[in-house]
PADREN-999340 format. One record per residue: y, x, z negated of N, C-alpha, C, O in turn; residue number from 1. Coordinates in Angstrom, 3 decimals, always signed. Each point is the difference from the previous one (the first is absolute). Example, Ala and Ser with C-alpha at 12.3 -4.5 7.8 and 13.67 -1.06 7.14 Angstrom:
// PADREN-999340
{{-5.690,+13.190,-7.800},{+1.190,-0.890,+0.000},{+1.200,+0.900,+0.000},{-0.019,+1.036,-0.665},1}
{{+1.069,-1.386,+1.385},{+1.190,+0.820,-0.060},{+1.090,-0.770,-0.730},{+1.108,+0.509,-0.169},2}
// end
This chain:
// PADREN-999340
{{-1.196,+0.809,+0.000},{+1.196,-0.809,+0.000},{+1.270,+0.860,+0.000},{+0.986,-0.279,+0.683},1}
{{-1.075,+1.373,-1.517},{+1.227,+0.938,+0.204},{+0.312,+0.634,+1.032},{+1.060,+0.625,+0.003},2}
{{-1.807,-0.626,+0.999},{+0.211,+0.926,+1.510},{+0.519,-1.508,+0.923},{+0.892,-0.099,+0.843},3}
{{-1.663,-0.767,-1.289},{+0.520,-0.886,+0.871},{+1.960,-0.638,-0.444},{+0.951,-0.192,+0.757},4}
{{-1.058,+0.068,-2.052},{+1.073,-0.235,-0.505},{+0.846,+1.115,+0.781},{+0.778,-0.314,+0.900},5}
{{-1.003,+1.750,-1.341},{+1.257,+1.037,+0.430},{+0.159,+0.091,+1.819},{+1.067,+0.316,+0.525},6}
{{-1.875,-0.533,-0.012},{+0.132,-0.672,+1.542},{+0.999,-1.014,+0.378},{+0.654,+0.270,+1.007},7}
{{-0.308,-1.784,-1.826},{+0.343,-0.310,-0.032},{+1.532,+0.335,-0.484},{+0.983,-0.376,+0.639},8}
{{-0.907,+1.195,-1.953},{+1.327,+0.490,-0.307},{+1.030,+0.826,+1.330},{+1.166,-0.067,+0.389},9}
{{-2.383,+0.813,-0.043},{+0.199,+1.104,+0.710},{+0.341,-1.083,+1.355},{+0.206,-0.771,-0.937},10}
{{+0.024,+0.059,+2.065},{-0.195,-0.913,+0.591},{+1.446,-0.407,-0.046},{+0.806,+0.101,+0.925},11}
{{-0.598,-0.555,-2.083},{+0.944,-0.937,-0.524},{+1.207,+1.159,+0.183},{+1.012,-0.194,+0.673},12}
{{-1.272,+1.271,-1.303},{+1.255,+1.419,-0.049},{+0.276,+0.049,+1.485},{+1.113,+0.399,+0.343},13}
{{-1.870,-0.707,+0.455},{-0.058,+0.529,+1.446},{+0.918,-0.978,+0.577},{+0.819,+0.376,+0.838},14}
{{-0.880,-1.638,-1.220},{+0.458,-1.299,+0.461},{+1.652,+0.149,-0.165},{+0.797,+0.060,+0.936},15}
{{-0.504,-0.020,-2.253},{+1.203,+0.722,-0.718},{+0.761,+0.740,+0.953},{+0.821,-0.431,+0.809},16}
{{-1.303,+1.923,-1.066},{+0.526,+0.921,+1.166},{+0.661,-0.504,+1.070},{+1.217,+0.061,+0.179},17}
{{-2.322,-0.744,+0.792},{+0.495,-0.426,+1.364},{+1.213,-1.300,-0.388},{+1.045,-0.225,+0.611},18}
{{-1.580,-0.478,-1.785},{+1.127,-0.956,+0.360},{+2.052,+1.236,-0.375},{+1.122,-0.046,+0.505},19}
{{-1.658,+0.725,-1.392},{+1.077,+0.834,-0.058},{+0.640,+0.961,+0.758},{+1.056,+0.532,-0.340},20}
{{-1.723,-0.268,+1.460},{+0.444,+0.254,+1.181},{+0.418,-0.739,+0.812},{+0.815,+0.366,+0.848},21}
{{-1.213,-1.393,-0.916},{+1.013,-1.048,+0.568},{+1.150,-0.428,-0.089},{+0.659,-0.634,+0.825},22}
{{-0.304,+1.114,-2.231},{+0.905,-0.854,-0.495},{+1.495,+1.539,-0.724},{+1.147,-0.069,-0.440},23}
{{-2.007,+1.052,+0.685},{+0.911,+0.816,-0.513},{+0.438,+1.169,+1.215},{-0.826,+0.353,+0.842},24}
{{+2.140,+0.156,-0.870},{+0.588,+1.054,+0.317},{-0.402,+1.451,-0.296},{+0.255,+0.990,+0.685},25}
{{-0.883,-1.054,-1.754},{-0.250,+1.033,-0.728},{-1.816,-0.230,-0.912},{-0.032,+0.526,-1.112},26}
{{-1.021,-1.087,+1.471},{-0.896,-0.336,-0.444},{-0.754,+1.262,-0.743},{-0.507,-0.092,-1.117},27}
{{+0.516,+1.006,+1.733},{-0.871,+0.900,-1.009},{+1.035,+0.547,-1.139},{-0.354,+0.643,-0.989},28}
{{+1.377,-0.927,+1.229},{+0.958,+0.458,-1.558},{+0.448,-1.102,-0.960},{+0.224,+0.000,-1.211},29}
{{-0.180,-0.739,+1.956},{+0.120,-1.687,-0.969},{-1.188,-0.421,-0.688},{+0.043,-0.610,-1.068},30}
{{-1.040,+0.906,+1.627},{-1.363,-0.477,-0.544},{-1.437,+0.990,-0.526},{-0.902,+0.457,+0.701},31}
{{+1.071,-0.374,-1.884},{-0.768,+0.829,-0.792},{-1.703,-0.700,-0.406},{-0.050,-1.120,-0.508},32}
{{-0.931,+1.711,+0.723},{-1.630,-0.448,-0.457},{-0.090,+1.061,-1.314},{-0.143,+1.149,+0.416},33}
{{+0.176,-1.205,-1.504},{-0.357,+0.371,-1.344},{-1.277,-0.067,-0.303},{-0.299,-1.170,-0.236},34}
{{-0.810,+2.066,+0.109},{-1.848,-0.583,-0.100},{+0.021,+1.222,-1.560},{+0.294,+1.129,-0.391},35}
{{-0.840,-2.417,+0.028},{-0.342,+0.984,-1.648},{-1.049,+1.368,-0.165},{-0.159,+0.854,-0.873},36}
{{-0.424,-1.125,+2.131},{-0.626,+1.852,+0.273},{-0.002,+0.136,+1.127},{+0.765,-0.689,+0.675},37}
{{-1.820,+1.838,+0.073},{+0.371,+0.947,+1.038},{-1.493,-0.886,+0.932},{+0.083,-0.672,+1.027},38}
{{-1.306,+0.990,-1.823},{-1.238,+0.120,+0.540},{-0.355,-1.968,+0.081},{+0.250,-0.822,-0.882},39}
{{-0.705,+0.645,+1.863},{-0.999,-1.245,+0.272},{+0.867,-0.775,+1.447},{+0.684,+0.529,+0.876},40}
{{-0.983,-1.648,-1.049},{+0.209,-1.109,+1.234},{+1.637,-0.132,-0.309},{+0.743,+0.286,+0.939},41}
{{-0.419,-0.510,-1.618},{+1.543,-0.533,-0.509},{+0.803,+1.339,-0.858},{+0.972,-0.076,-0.751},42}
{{-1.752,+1.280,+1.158},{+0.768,+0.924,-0.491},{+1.041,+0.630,+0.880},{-0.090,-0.514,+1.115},43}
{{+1.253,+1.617,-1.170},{+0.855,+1.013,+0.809},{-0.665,-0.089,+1.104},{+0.202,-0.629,+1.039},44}
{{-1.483,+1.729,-1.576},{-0.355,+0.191,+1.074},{-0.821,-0.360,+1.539},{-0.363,+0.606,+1.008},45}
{{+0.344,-1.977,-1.558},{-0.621,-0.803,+0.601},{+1.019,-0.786,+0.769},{-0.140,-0.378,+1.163},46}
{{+0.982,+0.210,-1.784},{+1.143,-0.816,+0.178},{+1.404,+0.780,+1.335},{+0.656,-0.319,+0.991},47}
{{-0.816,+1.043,-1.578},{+1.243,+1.174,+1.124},{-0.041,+0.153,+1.467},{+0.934,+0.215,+0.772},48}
{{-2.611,-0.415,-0.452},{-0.053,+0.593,+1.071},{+0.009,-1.610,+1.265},{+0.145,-0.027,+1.222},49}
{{-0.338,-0.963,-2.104},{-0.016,-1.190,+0.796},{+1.498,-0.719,-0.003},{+0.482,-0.728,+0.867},50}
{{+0.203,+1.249,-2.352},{+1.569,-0.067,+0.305},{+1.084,+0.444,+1.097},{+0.981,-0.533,+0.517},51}
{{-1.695,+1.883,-0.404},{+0.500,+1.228,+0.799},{-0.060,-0.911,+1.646},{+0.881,+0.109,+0.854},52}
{{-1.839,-0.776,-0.748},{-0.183,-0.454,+1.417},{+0.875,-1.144,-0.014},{+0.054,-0.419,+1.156},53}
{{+0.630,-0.255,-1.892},{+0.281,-0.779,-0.307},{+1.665,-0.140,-0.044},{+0.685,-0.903,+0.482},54}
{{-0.348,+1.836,-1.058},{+1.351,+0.359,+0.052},{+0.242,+1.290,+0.926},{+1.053,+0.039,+0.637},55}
{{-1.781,+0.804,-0.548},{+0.393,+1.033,+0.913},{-0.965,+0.257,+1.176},{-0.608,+1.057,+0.168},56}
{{+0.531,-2.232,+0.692},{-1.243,-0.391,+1.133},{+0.425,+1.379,+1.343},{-0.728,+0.782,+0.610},57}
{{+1.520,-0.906,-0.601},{+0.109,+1.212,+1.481},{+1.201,+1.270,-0.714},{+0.931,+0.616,+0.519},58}
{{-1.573,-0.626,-2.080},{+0.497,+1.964,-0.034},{-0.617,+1.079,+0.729},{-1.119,+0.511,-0.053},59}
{{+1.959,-0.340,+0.622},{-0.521,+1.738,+0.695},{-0.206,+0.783,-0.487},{+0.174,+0.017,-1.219},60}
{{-0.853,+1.502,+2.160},{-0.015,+1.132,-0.464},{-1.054,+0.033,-1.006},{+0.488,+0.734,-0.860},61}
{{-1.720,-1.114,+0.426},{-0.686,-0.177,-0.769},{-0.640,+1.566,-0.628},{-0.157,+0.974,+0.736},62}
{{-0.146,-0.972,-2.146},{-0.550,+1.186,-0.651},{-0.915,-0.738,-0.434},{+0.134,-1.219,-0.108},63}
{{-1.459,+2.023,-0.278},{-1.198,-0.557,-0.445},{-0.382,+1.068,-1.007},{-0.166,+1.095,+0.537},64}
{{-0.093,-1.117,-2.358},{-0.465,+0.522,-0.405},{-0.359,-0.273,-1.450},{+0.700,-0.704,-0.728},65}
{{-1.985,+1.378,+0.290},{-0.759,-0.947,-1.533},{-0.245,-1.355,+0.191},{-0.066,-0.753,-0.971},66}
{{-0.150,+0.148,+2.709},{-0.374,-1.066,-0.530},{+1.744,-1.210,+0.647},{-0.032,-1.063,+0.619},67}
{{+0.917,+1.629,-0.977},{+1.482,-0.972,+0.410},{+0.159,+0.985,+0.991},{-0.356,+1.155,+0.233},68}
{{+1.340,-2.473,+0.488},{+0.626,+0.142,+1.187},{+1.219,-0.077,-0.262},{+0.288,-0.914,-0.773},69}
{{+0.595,+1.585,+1.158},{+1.786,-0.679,-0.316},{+0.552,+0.227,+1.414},{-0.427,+0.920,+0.698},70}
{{+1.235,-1.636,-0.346},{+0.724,-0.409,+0.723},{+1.529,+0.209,+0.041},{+0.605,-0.055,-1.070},71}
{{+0.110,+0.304,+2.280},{+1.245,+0.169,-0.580},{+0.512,-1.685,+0.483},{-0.305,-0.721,+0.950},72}
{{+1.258,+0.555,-2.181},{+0.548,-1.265,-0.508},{-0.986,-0.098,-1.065},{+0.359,-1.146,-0.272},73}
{{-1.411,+1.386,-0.671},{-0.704,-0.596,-0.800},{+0.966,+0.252,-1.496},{+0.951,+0.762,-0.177},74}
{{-1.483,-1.530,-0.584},{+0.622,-0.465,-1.375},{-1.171,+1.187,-0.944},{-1.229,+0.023,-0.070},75}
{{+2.352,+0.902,-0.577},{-1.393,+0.787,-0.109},{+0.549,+0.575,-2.144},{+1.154,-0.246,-0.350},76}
{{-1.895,+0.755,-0.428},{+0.586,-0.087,-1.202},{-0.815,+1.636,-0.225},{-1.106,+0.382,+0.382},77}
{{+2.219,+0.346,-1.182},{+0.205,+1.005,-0.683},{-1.213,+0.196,-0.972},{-0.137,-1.014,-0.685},78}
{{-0.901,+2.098,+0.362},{-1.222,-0.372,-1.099},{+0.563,+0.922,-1.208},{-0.734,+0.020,-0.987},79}
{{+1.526,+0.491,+0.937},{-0.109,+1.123,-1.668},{+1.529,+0.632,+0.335},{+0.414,+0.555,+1.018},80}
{{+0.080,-0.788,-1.966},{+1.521,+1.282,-0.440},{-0.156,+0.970,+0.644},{-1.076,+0.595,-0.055},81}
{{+1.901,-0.245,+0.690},{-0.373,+1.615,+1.065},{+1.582,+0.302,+0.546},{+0.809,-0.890,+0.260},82}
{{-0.545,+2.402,-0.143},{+1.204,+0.386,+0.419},{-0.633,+0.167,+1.502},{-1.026,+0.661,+0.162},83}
{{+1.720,-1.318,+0.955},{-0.092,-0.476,+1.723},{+0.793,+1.096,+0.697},{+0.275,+0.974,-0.701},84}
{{+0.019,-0.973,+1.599},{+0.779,+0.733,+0.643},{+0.593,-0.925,+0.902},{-0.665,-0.437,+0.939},85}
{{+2.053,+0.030,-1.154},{+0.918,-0.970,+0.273},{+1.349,+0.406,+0.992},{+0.548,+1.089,+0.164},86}
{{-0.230,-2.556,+0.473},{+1.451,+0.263,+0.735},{+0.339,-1.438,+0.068},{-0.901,-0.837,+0.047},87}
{{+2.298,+0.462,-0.038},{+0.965,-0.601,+0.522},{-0.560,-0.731,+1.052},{-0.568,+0.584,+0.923},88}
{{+0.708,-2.286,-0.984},{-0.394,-0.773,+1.473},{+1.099,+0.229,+0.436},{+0.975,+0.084,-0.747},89}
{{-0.897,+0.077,+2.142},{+1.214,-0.356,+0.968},{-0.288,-0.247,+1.027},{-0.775,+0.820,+0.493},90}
{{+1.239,-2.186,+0.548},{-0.022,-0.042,+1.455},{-0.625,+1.055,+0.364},{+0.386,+1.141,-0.256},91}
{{-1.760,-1.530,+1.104},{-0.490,+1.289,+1.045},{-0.525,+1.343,-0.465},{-0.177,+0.993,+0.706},92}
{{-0.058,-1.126,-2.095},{-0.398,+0.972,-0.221},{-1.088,+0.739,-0.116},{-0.136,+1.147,-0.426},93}
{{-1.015,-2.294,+1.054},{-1.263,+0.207,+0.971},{+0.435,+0.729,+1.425},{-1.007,+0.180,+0.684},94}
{{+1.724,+0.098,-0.304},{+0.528,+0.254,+1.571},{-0.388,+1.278,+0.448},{-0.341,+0.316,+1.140},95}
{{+0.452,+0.594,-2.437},{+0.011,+1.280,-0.342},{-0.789,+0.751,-0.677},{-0.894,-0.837,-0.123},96}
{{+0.428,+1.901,-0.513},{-0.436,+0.638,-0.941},{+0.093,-0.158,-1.042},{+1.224,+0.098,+0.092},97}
{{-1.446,-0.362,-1.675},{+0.528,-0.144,-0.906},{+0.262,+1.517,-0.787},{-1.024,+0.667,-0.148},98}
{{+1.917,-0.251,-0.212},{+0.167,+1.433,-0.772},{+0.488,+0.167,-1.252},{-0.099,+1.050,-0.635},99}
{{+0.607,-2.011,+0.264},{+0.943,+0.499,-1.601},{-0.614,-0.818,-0.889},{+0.337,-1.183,+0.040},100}
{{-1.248,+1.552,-0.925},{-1.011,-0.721,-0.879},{+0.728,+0.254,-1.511},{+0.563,+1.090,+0.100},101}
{{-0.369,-1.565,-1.274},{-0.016,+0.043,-1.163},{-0.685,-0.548,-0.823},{+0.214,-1.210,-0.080},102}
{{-0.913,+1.579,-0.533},{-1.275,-0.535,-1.574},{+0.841,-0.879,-0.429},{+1.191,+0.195,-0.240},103}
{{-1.960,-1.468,+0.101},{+0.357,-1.092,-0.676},{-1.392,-0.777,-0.467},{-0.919,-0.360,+0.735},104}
{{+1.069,+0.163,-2.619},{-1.053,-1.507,-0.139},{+0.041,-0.853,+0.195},{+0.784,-0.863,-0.395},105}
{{-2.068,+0.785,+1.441},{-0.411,-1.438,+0.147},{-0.971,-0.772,-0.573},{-1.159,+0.410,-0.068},106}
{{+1.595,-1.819,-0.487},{-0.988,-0.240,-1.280},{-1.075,-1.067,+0.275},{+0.106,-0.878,+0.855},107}
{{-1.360,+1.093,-1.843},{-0.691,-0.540,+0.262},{+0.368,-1.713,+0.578},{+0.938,-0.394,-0.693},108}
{{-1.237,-0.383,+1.405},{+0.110,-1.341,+0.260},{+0.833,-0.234,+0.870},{+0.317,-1.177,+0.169},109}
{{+0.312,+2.246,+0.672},{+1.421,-0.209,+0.618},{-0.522,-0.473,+1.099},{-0.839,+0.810,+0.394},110}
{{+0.935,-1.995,+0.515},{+0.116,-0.131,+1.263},{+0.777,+0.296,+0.648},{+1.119,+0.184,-0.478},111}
{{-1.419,+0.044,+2.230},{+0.741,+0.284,+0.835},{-0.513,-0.319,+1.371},{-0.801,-0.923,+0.148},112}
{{+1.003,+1.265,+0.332},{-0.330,-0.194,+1.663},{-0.028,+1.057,+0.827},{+0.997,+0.709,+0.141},113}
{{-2.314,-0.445,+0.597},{-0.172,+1.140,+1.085},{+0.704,-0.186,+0.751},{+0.129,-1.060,+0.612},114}
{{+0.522,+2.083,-0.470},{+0.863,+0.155,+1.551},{-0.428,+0.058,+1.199},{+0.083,-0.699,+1.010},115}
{{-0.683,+1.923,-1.390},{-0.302,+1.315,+1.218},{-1.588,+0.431,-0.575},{-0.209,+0.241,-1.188},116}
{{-0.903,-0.191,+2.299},{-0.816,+1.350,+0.020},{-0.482,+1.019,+1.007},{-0.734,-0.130,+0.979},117}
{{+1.553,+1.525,-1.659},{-0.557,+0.639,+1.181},{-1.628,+0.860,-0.293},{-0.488,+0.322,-1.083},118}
{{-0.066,-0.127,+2.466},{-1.245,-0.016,-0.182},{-0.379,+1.811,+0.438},{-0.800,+0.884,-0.306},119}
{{+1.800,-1.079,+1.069},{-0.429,+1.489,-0.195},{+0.317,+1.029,-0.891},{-0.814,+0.889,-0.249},120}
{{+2.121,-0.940,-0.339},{+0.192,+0.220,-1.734},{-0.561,-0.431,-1.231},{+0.148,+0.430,-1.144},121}
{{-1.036,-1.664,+1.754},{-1.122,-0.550,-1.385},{+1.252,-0.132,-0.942},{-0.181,+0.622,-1.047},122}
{{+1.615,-1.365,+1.133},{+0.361,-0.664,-0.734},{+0.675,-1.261,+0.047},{-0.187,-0.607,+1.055},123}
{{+0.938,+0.024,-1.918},{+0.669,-1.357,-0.003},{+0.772,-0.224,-0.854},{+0.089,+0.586,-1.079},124}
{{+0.661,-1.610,+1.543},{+1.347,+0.137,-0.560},{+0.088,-1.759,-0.763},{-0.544,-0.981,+0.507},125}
{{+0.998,+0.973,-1.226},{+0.048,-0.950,-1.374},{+1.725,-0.617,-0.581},{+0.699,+0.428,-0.918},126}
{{-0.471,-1.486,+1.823},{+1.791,-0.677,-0.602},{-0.171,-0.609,-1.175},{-0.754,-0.962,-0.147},127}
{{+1.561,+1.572,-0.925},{-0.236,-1.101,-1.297},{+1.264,-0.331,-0.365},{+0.949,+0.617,+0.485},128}
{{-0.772,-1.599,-1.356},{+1.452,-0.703,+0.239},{+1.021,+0.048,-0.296},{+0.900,-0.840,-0.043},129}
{{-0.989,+2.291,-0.292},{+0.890,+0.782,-1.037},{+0.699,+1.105,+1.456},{+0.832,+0.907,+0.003},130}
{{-1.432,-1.373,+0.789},{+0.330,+0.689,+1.613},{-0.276,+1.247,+0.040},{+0.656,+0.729,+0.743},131}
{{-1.552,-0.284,-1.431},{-0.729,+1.111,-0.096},{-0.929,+0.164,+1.082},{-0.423,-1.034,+0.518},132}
{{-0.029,+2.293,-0.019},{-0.931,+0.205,+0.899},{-0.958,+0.845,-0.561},{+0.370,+1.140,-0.280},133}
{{-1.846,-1.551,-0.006},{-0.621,+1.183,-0.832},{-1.504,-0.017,+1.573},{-0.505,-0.805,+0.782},134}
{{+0.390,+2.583,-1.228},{-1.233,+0.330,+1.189},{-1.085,+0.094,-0.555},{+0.023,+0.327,-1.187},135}
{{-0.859,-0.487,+1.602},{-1.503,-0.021,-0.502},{-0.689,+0.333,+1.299},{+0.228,-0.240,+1.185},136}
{{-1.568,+1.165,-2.158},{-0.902,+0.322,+1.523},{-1.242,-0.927,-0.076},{-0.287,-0.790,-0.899},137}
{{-0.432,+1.082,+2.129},{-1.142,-0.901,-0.443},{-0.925,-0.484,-0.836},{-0.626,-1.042,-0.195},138}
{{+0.799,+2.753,-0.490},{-1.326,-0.112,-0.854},{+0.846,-0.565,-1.503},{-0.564,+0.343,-1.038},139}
{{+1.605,-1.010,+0.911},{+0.554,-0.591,-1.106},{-0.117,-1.382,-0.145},{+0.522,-0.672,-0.890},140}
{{-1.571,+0.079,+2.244},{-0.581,-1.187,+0.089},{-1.253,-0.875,-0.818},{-1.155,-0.143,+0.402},141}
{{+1.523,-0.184,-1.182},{-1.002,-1.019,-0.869},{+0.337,+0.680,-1.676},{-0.175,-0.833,-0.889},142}
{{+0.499,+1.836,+0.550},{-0.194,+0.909,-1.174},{+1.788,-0.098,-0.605},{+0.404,-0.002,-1.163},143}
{{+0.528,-0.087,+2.698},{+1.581,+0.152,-0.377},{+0.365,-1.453,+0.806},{+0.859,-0.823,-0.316},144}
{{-1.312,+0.807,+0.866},{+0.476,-1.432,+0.916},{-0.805,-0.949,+0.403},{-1.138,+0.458,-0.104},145}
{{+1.089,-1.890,+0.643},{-0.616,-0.906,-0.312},{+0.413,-1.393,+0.492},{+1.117,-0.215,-0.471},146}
{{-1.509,-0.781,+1.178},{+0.967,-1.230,+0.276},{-0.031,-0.905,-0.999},{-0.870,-0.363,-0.792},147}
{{+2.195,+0.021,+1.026},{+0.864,-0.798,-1.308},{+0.346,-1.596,+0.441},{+1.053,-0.572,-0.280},148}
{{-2.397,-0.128,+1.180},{+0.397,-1.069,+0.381},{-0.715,-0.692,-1.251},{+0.697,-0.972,-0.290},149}
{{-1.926,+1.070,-0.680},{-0.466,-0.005,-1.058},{+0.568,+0.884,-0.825},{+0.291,+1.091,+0.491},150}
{{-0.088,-1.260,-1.479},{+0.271,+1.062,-1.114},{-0.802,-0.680,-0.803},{-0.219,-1.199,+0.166},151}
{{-0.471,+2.141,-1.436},{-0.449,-0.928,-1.229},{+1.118,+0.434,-0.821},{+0.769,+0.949,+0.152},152}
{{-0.848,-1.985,-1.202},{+0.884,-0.408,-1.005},{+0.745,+1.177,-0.938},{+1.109,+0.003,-0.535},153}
{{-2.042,+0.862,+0.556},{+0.373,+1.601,-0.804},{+0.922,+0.543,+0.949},{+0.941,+0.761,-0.221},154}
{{-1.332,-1.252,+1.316},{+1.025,+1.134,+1.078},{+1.216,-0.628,+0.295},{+0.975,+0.505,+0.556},155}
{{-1.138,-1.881,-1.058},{+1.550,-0.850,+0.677},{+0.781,-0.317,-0.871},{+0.694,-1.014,+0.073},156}
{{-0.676,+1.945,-1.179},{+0.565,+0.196,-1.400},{+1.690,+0.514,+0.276},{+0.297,+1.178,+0.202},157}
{{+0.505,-2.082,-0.234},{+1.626,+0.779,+0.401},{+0.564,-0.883,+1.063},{+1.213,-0.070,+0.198},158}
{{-2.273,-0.738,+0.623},{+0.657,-0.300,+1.012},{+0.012,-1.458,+0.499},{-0.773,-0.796,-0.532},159}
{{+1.871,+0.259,+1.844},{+0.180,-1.169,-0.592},{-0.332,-0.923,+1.406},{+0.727,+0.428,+0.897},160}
{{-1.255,-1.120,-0.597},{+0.017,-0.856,+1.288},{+0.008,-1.108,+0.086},{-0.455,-0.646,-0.944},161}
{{+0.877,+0.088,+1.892},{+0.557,-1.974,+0.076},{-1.017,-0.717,+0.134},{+0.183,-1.075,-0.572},162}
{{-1.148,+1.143,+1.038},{-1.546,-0.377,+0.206},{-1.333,+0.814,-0.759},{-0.349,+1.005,+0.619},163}
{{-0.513,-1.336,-1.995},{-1.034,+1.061,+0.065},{-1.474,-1.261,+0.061},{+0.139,-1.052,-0.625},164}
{{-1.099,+1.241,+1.199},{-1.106,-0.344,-0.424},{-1.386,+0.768,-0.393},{-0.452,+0.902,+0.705},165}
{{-0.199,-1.371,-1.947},{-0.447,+0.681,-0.711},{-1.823,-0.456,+0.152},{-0.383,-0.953,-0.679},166}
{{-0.264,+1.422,+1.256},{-1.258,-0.514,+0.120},{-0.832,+0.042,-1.231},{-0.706,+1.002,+0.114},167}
{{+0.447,-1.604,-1.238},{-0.726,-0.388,-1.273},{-0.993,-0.549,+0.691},{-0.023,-0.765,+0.963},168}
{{-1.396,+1.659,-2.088},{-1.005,-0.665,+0.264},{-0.926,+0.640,-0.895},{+0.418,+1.049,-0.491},169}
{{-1.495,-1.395,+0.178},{-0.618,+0.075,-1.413},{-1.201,+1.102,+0.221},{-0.789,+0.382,-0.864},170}
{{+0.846,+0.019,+2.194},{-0.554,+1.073,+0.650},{+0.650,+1.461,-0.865},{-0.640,+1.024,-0.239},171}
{{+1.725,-1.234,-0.032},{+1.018,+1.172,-0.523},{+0.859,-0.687,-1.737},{+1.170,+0.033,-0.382},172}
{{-2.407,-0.568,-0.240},{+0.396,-0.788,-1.465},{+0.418,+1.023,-1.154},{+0.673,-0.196,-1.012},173}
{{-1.408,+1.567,+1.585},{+0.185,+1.061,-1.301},{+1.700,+0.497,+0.222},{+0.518,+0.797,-0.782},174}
// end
């Protein structure tokens, strides 16, 4: 009954989504999925990657690694306190090379949005809303970075959105 139940939850989140793309300008930032853990049918990680199609259906440029895919345009979240190597958003500033980096923390839970990935540098570039630009290489995928169209509840600690739905289910009672 619990697989069939979280099918159904899971179903219902899906239903959600699309109607919130319908209806919003901004759907993957207006509308937050909160899952009280990571692992099962109605967990993150279960949850992210059918969001991801969902809100970010024709991101380009695709990276594949541990398992996730990210996309540029994807909704993606920060995993642990770490000094980044950062710059200034400005107009176009994909156009070019990037060169003038400064250490800055970036903290656990922060969302942002992929910009850019380049593939033959094995890196990518990360807007957070503080108009920061932080780089990351590939291998900072799943361990430093992560999609943030699910967050669980520990991770969405600080932050605030106009829409959240929360998939409960007795599958995840502890």
């Amino acid at each position: 009954m619990r697989d069939d139940n979280n099918e159904k939850i899971m179903a219902k989140i899906v239903e959600i989504a699309i109607g919130i793309v319908a209806l919003s300008s901004y759907p993957a930032w207006e509308f937050q999925v909160l899952s009280p853990v990571r692992k099962g049918i109605v967990g993150s990680e279960a949850l992210n990657p059918t969001l991801q199609d969902i809100f970010n259906p024709k991101g380009r440029n695709p990276v594949e690694a541990y398992g996730i895919v990210l996309r540029e345009g994807d909704k993606v979240v920060h995993l642990q306190n770490q000094d980044m190597d950062t710059t200034k958003y400005y107009p176009r500033i994909f156009e070019g090379e990037i060169r003038c980096y400064e250490k800055q923390r970036i903290f656990n839970g922060s969302v942002g949005m992929l910009m850019k990935i380049d593939h033959e540098s094995e890196e990518f570039f990360v807007l957070y809303p503080d108009h920061s630009i932080v780089r990351y290489d590939f291998d900072h995928i799943q361990h430093l970075i992560d999609l943030a169209y699910c967050l669980t509840v520990h991770k969405a600690q600080g932050n605030q959105y106009k829409y959240v739905a929360l998939p409960l289910s007795n599958s995840n009672y502890m």
